[in-house]
C-alpha positions as CSV (number, residue, x, y, z in Angstrom):
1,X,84.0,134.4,98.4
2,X,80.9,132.3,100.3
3,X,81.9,130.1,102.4
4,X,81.2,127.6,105.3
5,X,82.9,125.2,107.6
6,X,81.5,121.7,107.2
7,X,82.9,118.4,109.2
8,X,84.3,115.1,107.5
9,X,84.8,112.1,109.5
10,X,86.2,109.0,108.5
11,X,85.4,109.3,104.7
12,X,87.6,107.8,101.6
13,X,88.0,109.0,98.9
14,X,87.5,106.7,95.5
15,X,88.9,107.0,92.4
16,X,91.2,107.7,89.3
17,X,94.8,108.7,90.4
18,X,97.6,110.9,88.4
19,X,100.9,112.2,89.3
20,X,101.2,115.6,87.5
21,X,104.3,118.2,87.9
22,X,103.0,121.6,89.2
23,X,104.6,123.5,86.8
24,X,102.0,121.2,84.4
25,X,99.1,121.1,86.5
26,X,96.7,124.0,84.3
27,X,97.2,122.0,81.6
28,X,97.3,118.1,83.1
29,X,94.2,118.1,84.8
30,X,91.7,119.4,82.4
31,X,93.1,116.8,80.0
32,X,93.1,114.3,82.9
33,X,89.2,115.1,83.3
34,X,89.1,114.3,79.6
35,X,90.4,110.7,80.0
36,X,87.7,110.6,82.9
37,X,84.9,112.0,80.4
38,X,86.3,109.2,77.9
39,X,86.0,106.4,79.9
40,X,82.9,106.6,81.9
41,X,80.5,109.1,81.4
42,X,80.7,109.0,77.5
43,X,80.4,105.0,77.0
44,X,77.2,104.8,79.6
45,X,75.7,108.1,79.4
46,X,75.9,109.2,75.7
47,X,76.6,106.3,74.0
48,X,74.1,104.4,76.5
49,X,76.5,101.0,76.7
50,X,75.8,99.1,79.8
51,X,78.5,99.9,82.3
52,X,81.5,97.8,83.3
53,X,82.7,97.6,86.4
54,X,85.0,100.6,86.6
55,X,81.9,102.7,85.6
56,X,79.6,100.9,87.8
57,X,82.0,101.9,90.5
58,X,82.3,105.1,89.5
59,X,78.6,106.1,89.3
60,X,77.8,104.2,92.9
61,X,80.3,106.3,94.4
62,X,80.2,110.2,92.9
63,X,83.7,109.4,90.7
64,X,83.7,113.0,89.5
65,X,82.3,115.1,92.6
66,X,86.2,115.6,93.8
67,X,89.4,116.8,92.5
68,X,91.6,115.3,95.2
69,X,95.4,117.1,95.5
70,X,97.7,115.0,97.5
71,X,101.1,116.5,97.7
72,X,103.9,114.2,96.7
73,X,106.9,115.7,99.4
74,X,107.0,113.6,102.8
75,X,105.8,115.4,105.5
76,X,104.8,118.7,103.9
77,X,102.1,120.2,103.0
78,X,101.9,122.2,99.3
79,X,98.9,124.2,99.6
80,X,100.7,126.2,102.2
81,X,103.5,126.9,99.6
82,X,101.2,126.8,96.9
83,X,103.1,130.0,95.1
84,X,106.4,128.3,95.1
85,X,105.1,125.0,93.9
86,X,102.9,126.0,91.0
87,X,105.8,128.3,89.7
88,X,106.7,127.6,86.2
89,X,109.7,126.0,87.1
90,X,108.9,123.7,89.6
91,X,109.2,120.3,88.4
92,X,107.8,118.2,91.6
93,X,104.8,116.4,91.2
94,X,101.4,115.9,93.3
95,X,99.0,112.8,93.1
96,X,95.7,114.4,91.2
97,X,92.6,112.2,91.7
98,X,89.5,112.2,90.3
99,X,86.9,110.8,93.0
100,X,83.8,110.6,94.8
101,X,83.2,109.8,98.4
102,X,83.8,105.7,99.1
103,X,80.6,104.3,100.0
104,X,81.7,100.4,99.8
105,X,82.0,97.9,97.4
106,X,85.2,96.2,95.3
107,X,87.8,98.6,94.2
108,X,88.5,98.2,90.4
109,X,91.7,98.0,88.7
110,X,92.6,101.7,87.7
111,X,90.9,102.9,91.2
112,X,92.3,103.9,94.4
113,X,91.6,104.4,98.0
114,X,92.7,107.7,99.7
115,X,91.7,108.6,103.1
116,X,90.8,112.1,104.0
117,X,91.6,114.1,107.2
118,X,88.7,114.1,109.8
119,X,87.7,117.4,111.3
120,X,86.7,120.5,110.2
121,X,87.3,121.8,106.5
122,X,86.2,125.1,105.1
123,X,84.5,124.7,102.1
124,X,84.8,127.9,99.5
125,X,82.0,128.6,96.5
126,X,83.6,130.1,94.1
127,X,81.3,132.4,91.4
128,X,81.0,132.2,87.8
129,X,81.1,128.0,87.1
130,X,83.4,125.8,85.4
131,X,85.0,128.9,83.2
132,X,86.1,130.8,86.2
133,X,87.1,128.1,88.1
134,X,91.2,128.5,87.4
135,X,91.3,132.2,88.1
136,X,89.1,131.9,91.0
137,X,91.8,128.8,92.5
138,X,94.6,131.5,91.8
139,X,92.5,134.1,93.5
140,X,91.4,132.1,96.4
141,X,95.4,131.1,97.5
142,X,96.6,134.9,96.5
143,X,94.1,136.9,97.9
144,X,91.0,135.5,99.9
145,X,93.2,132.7,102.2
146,X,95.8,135.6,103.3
147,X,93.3,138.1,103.9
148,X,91.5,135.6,106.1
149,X,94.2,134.3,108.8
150,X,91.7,132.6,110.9
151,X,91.7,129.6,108.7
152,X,94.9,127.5,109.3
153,X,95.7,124.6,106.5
154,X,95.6,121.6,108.7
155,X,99.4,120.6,108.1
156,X,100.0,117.6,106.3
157,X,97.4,117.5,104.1
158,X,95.4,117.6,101.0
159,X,93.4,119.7,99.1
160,X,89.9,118.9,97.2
161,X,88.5,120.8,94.8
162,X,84.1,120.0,94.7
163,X,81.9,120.1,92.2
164,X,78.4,120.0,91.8
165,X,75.8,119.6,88.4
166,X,75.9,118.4,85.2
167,X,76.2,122.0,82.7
168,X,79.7,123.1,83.6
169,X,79.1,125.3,80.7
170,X,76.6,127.4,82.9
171,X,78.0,130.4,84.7
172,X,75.7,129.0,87.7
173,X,77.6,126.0,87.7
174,X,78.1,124.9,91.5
175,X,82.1,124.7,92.2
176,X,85.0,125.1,94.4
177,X,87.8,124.2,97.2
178,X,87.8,122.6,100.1
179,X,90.7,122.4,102.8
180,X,90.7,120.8,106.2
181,X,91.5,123.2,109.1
182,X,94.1,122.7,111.8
């Protein structure tokens, strides 16, 4: 898998928030994307209605650039026992938001605030778009992250999930994961 090692510092994240049960999470956040299809790119961009606030704040800052996974369990950090938590039986929850990176402005009703760790996060592409993009997750915590023990999971801390274009029908289409680094 390509990869890099990029620096955050002090950003926010903006945006739609969800609490979803691991054991539900393949199934919960595609339709959660769908709610965020439904209410703000298909009334403005397809329907072309002029945008209401929760859309103009969506657009101004990227709502829909991040999948933002923020465990639920006090002081613990899920993506290091990512196995055990998406297990079909696991019945805890994580907050799933959909967001962009917070570049000002009023916070709408049905929008949140979440601050990200500063630092150093590596950044993985995965290959073959939108399609791909669940067996690649799987793939990248199974295999690539354990075969690659130089990159500690900052404890305490989130996951984000990028994305990049408009066609997530195309196999090019520009995705991944993104995890900040102890």
């Amino acid at each position: 898998m390509k990869h890099e090692i990029i620096e955050l510092h002090d950003v926010q994240i903006i945006g739609m928030a969800k609490k979803i049960a691991f054991n539900e999470a393949k199934e919960e956040c595609p339709k959660f994307w769908g709610e965020y299809v439904e209410k703000i790119i298909k009334p403005v961009v397809f329907e072309k209605n002029a945008p209401n606030d929760f859309q103009k704040a969506a657009f101004a800052n990227g709502v829909g650039e991040f999948g933002l996974c923020t465990c639920d369990i006090p002081n613990h950090n899920c993506a290091t026992c990512w196995e055990a938590n998406f297990g079909a039986c696991c019945k805890n929850t994580f907050t799933y938001v959909i967001g962009g990176i917070y570049k000002g402005g009023d916070i709408p009703e049905g929008m949140q605030l979440f601050p990200i760790q500063s630092g150093k996060w590596l950044k993985i592409h995965f290959e073959g778009g939108m399609k791909a993009f669940q067996e690649q997750y799987t793939k990248f915590h199974k295999e690539w992250l354990p075969a690659h023990p130089e990159y500690k999971w900052a404890p305490n801390s989130c996951c984000m999930e990028w994305y990049q274009g408009t066609d997530i029908e195309s196999p090019d289409y520009q995705c991944g994961v993104m995890m900040p680094l102890e």
